[in-house]
N, CA, C and O atoms as a GROMACS GRO file, in nm:
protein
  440
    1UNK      N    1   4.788  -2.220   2.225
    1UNK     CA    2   4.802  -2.078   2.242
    1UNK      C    3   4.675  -2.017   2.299
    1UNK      O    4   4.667  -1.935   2.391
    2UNK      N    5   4.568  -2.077   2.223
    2UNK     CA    6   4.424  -2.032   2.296
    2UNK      C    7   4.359  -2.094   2.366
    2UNK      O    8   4.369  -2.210   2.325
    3UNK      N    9   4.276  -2.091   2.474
    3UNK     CA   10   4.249  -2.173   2.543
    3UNK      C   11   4.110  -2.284   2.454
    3UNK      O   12   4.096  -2.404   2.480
    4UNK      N   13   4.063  -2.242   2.398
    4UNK     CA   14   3.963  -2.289   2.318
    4UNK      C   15   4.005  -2.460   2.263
    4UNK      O   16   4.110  -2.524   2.264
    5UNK      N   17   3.888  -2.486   2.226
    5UNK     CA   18   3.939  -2.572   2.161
    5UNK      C   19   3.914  -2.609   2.025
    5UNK      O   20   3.906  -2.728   1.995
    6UNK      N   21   3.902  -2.522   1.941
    6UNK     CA   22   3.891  -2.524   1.816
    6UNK      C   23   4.012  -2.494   1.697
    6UNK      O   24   4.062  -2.392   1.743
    7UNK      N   25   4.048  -2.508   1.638
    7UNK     CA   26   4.181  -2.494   1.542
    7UNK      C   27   4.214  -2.363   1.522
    7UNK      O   28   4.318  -2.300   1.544
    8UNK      N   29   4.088  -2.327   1.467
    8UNK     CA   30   4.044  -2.179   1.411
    8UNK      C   31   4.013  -2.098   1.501
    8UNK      O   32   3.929  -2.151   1.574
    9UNK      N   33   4.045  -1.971   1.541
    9UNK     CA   34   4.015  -1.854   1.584
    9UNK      C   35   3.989  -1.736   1.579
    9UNK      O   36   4.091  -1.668   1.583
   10UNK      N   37   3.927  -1.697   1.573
   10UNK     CA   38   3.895  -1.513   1.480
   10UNK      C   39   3.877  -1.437   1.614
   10UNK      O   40   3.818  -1.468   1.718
   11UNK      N   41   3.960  -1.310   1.573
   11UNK     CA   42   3.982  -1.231   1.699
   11UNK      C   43   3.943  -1.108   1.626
   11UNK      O   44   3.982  -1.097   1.510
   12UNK      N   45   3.860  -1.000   1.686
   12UNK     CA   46   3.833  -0.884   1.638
   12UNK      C   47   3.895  -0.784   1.711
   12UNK      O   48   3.927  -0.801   1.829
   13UNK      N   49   3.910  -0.695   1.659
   13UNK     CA   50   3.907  -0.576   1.779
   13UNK      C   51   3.852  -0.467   1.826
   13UNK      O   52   3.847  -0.369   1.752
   14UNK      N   53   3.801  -0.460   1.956
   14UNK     CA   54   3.719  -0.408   1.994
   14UNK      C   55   3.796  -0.259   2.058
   14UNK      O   56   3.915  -0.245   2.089
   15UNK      N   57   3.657  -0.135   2.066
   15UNK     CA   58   3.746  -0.027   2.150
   15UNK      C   59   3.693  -0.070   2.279
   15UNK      O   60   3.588  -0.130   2.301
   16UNK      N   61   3.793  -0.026   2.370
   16UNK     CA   62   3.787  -0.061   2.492
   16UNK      C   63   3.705  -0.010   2.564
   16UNK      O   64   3.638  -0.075   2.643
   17UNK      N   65   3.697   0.124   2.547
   17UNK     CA   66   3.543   0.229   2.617
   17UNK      C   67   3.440   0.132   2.564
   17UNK      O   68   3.405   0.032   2.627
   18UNK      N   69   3.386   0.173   2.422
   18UNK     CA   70   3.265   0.085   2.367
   18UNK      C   71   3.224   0.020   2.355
   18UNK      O   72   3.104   0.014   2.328
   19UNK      N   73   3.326  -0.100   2.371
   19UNK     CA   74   3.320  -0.261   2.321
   19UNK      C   75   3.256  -0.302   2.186
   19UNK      O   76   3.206  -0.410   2.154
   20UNK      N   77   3.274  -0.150   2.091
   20UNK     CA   78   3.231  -0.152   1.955
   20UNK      C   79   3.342  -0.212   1.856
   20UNK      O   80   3.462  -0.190   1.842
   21UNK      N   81   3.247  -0.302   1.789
   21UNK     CA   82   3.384  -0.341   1.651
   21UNK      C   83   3.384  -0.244   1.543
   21UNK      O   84   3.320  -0.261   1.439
   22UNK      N   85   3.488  -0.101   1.577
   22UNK     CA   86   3.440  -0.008   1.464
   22UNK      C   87   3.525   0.007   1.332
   22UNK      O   88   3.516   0.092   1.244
   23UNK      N   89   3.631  -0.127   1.349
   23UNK     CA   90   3.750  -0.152   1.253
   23UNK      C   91   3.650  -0.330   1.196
   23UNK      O   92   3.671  -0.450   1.209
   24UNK      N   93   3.581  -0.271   1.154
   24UNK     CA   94   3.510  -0.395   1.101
   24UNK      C   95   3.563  -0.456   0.976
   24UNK      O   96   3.502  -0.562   0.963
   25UNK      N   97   3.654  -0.440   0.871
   25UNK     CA   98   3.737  -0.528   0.809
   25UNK      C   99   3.843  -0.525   0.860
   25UNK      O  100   3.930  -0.549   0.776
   26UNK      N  101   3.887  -0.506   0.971
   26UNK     CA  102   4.020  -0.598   1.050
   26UNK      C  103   3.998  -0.696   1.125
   26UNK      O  104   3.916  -0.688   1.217
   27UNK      N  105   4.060  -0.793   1.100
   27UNK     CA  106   4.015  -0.930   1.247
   27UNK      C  107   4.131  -1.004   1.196
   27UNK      O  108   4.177  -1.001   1.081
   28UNK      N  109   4.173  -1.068   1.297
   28UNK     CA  110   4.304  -1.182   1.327
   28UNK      C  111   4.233  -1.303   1.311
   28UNK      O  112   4.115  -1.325   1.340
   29UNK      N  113   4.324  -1.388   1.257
   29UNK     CA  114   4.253  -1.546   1.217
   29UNK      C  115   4.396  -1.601   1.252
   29UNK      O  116   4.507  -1.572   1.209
   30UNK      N  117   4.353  -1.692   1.347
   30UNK     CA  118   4.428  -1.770   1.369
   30UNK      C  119   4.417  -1.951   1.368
   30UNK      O  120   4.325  -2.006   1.427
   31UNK      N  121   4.517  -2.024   1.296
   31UNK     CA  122   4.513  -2.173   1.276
   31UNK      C  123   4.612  -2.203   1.361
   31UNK      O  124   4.730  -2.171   1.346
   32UNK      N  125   4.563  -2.270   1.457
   32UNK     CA  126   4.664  -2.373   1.574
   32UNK      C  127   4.699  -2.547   1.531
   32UNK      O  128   4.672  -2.642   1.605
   33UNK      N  129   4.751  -2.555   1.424
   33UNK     CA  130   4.800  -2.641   1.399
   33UNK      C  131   4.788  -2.791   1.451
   33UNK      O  132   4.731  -2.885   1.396
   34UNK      N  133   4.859  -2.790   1.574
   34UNK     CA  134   4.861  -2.843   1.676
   34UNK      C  135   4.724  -2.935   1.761
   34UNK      O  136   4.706  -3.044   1.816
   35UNK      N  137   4.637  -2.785   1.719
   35UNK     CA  138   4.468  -2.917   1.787
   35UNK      C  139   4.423  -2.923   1.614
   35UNK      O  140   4.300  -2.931   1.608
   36UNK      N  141   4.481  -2.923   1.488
   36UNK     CA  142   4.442  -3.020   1.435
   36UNK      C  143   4.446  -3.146   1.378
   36UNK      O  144   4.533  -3.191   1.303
   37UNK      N  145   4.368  -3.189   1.410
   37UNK     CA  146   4.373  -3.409   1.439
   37UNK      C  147   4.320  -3.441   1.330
   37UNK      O  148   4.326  -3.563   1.318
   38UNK      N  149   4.264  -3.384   1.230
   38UNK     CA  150   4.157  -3.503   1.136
   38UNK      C  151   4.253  -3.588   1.098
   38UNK      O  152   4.374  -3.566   1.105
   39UNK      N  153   4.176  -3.731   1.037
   39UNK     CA  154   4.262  -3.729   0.929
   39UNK      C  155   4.199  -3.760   0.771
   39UNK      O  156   4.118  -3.697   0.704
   40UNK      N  157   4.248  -3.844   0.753
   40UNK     CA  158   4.210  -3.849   0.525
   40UNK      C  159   4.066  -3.874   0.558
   40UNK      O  160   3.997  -3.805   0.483
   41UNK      N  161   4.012  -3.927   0.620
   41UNK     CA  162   3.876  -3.965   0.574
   41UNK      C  163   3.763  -3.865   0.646
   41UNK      O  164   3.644  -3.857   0.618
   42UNK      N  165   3.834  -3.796   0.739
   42UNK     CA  166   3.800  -3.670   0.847
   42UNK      C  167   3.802  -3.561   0.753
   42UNK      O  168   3.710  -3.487   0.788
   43UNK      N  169   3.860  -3.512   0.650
   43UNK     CA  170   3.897  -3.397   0.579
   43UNK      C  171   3.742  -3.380   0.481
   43UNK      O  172   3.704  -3.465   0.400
   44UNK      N  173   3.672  -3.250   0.512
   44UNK     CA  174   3.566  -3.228   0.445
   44UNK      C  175   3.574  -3.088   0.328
   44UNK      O  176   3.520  -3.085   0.217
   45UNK      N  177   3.649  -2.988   0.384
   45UNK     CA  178   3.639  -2.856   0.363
   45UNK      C  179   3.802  -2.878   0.274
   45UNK      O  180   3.900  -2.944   0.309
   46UNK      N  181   3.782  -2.795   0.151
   46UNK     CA  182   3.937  -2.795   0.094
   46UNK      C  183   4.017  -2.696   0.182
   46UNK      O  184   4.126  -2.665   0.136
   47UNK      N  185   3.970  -2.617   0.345
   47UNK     CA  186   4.083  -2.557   0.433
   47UNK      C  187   4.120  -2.703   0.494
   47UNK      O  188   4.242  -2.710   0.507
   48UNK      N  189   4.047  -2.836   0.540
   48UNK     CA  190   4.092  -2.923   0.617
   48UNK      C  191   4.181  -2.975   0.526
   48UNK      O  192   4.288  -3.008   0.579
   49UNK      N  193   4.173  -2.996   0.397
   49UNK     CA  194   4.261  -3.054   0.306
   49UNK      C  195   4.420  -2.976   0.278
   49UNK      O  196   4.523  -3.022   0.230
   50UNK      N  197   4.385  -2.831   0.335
   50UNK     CA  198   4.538  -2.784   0.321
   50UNK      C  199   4.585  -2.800   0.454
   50UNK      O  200   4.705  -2.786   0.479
   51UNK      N  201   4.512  -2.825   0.531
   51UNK     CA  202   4.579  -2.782   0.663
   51UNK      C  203   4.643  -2.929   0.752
   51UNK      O  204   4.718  -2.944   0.848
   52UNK      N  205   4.557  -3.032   0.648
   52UNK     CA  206   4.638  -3.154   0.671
   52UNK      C  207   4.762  -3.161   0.640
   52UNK      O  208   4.862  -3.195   0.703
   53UNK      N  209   4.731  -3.103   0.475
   53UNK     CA  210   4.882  -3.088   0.388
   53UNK      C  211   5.002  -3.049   0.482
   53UNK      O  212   5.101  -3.109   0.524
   54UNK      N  213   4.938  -2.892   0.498
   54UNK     CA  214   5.037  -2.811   0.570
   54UNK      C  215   5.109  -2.901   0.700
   54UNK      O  216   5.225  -2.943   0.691
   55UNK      N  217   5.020  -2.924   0.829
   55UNK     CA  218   5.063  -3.040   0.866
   55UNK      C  219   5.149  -3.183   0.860
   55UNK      O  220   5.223  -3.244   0.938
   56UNK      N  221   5.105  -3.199   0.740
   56UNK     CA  222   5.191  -3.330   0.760
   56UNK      C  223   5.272  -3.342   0.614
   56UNK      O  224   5.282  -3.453   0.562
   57UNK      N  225   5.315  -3.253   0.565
   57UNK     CA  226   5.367  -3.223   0.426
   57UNK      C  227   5.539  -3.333   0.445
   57UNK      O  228   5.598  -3.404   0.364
   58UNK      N  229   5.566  -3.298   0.584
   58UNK     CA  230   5.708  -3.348   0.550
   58UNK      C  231   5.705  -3.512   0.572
   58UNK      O  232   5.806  -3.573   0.536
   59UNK      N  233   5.628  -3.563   0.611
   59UNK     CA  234   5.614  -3.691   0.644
   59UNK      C  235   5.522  -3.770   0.503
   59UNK      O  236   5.515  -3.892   0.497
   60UNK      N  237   5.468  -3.697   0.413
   60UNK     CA  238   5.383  -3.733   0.304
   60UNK      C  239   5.520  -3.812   0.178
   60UNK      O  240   5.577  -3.730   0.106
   61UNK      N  241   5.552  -3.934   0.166
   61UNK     CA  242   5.591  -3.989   0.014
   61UNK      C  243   5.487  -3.967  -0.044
   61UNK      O  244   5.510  -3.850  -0.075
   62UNK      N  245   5.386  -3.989  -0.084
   62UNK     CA  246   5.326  -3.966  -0.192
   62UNK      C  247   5.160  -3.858  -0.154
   62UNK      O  248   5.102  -3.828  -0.050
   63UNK      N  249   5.136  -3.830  -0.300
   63UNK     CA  250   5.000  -3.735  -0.200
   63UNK      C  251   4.905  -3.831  -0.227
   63UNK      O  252   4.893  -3.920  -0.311
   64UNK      N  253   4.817  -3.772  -0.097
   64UNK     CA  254   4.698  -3.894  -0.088
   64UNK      C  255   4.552  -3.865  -0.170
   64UNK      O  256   4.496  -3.758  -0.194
   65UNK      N  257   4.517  -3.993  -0.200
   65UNK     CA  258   4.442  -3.988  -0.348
   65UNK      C  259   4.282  -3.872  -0.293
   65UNK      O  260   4.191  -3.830  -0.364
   66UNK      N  261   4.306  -3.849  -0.129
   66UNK     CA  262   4.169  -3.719  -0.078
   66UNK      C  263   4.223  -3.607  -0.126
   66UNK      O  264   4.147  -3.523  -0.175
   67UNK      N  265   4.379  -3.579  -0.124
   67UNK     CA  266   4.396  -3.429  -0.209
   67UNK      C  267   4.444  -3.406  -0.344
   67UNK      O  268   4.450  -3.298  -0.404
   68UNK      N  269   4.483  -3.547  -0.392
   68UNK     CA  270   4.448  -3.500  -0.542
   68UNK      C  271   4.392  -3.434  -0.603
   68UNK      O  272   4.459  -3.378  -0.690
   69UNK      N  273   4.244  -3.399  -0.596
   69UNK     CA  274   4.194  -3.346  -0.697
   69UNK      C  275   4.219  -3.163  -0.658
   69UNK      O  276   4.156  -3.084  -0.728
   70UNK      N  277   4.249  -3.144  -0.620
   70UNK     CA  278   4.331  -2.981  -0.593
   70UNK      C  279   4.400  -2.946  -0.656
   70UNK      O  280   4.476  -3.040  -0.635
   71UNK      N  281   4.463  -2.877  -0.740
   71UNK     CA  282   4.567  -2.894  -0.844
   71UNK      C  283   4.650  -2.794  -0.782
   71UNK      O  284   4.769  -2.818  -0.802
   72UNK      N  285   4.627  -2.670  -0.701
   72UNK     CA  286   4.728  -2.629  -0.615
   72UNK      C  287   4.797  -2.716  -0.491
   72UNK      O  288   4.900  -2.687  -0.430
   73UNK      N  289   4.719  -2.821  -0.474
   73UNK     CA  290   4.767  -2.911  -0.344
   73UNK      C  291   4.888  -2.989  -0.424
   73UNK      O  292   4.994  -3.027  -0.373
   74UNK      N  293   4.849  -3.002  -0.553
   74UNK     CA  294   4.996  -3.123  -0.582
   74UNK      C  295   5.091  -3.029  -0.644
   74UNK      O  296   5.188  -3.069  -0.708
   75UNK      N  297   5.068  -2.917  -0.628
   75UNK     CA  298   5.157  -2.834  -0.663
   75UNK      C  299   5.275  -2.819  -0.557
   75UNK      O  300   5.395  -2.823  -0.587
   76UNK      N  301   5.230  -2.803  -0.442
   76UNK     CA  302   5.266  -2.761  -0.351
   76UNK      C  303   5.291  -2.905  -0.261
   76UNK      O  304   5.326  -2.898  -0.144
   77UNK      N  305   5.273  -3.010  -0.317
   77UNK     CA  306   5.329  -3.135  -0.225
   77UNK      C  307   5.442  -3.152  -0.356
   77UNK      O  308   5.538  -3.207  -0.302
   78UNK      N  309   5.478  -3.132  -0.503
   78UNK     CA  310   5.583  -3.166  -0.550
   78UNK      C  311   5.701  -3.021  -0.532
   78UNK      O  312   5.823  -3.026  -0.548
   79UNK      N  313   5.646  -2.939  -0.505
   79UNK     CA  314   5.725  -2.812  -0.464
   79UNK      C  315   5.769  -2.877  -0.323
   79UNK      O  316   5.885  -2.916  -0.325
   80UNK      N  317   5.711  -2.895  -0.218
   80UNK     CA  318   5.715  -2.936  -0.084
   80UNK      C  319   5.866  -3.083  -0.106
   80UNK      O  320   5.977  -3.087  -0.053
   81UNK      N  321   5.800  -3.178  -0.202
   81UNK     CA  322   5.899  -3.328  -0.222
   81UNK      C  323   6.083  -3.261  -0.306
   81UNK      O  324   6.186  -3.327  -0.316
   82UNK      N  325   6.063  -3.130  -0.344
   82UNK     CA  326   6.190  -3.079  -0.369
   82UNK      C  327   6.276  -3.101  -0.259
   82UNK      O  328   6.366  -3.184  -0.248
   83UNK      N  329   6.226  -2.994  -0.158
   83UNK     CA  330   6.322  -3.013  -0.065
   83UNK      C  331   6.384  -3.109  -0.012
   83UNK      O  332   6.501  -3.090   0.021
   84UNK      N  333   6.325  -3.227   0.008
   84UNK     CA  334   6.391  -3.329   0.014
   84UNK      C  335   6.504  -3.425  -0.060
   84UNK      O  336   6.565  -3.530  -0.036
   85UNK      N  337   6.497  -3.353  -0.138
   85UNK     CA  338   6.644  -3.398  -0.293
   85UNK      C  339   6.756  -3.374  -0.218
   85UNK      O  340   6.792  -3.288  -0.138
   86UNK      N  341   6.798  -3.472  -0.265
   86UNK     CA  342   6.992  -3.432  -0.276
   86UNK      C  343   7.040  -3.380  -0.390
   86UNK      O  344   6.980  -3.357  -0.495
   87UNK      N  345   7.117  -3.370  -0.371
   87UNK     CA  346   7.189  -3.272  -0.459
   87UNK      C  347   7.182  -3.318  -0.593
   87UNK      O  348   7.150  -3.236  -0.680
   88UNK      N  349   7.216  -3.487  -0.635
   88UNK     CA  350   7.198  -3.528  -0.741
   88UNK      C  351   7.100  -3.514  -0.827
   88UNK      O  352   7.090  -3.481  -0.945
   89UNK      N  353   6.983  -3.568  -0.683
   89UNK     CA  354   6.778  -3.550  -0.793
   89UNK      C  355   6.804  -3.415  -0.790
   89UNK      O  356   6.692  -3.371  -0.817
   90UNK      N  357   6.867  -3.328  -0.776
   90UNK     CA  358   6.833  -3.183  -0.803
   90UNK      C  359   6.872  -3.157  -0.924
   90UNK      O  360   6.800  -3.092  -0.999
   91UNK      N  361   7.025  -3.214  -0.972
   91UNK     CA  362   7.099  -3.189  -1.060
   91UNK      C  363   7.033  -3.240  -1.164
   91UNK      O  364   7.051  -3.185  -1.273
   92UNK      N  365   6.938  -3.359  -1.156
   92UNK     CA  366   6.890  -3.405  -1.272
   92UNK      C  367   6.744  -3.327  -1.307
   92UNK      O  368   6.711  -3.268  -1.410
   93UNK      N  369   6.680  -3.346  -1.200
   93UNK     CA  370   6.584  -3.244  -1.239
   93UNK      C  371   6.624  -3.102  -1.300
   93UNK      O  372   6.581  -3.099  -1.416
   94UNK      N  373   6.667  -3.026  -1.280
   94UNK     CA  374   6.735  -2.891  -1.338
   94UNK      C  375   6.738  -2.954  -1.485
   94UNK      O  376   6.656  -2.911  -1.566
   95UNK      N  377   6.835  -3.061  -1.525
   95UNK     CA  378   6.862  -3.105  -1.633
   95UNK      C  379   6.749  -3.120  -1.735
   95UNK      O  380   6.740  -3.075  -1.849
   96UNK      N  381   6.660  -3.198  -1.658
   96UNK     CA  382   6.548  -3.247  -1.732
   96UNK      C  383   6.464  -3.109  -1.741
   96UNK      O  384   6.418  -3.085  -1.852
   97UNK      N  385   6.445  -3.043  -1.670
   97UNK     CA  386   6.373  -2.895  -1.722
   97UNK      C  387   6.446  -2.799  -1.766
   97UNK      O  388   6.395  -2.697  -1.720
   98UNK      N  389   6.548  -2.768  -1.835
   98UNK     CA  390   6.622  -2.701  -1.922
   98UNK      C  391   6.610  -2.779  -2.019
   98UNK      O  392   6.583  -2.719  -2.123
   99UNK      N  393   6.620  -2.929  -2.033
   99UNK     CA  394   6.578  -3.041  -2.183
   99UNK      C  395   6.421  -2.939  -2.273
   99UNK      O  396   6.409  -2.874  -2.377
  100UNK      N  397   6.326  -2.980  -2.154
  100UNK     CA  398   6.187  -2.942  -2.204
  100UNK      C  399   6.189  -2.807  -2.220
  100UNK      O  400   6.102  -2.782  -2.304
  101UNK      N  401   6.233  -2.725  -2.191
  101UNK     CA  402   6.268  -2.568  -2.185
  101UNK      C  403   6.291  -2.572  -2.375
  101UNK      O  404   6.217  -2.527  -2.462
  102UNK      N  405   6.406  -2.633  -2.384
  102UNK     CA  406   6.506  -2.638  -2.517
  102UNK      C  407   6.417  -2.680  -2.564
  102UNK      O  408   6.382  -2.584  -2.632
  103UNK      N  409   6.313  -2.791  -2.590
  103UNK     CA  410   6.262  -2.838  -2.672
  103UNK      C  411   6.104  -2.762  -2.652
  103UNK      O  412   6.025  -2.809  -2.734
  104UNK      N  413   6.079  -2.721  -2.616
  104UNK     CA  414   5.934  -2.609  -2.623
  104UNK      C  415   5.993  -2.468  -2.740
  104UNK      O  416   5.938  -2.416  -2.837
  105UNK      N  417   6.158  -2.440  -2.659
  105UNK     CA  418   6.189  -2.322  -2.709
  105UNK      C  419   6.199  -2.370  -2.884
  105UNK      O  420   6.174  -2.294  -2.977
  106UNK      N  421   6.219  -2.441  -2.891
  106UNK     CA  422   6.262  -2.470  -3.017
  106UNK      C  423   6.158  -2.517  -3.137
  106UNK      O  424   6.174  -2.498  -3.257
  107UNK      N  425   6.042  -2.586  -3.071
  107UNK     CA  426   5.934  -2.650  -3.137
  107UNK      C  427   5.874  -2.476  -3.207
  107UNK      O  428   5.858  -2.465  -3.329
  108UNK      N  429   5.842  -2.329  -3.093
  108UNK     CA  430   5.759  -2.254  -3.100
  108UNK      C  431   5.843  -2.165  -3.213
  108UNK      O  432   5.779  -2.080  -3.275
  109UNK      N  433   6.007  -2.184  -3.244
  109UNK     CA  434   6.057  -2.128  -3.349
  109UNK      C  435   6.036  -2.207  -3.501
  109UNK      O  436   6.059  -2.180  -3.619
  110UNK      N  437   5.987  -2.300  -3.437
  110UNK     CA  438   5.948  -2.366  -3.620
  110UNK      C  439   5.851  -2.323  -3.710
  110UNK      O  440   5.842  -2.377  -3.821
   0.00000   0.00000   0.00000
């Protein structure tokens, strides 16, 4: 989209007479997906670690032991591994968290 070649882009806006930035907490940030290449052993910054995620979320079986330690990242790769259920792992999962539901609800009435 940009000619640049960096992932990241920050765009401000300027007035056109002045070429002053006088909206100084507004700026556009943009992630181009697309030019980013790292990979697991390339990932330094926990943005490279989501943006791998984000990237390559649908192709991930399991998460890789560089974004483990994120606890929103495996959140969001077992939220992400939902979608991929059929109807059945859905049906059972549902099952199995209405089980633990019942049995939390029930332990905190004792």
């Amino acid at each position: 989209m940009f000619e640049n070649n960096n992932y990241i882009s920050r765009h401000l806006i300027l007035n056109q007479q002045t070429l002053k930035q006088e909206l100084k907490d507004f700026e556009f940030n943009f992630i181009e997906l697309s030019k980013f290449n790292k990979n697991l052993k390339q990932l330094e910054t926990t943005l490279d670690k989501w943006l791998y995620f984000i990237k390559n979320a649908k192709d991930l079986e399991l998460i890789p032991n560089e974004l483990e330690n994120i606890t929103e990242l495996k959140e969001a790769f077992e939220v992400a591994t939902q979608y991929s259920w059929n109807k059945e792992e859905m049906k059972i999962y549902e099952y199995v968290a209405l089980k633990e539901f019942d049995e939390i609800k029930a332990m905190k009435n004792e």
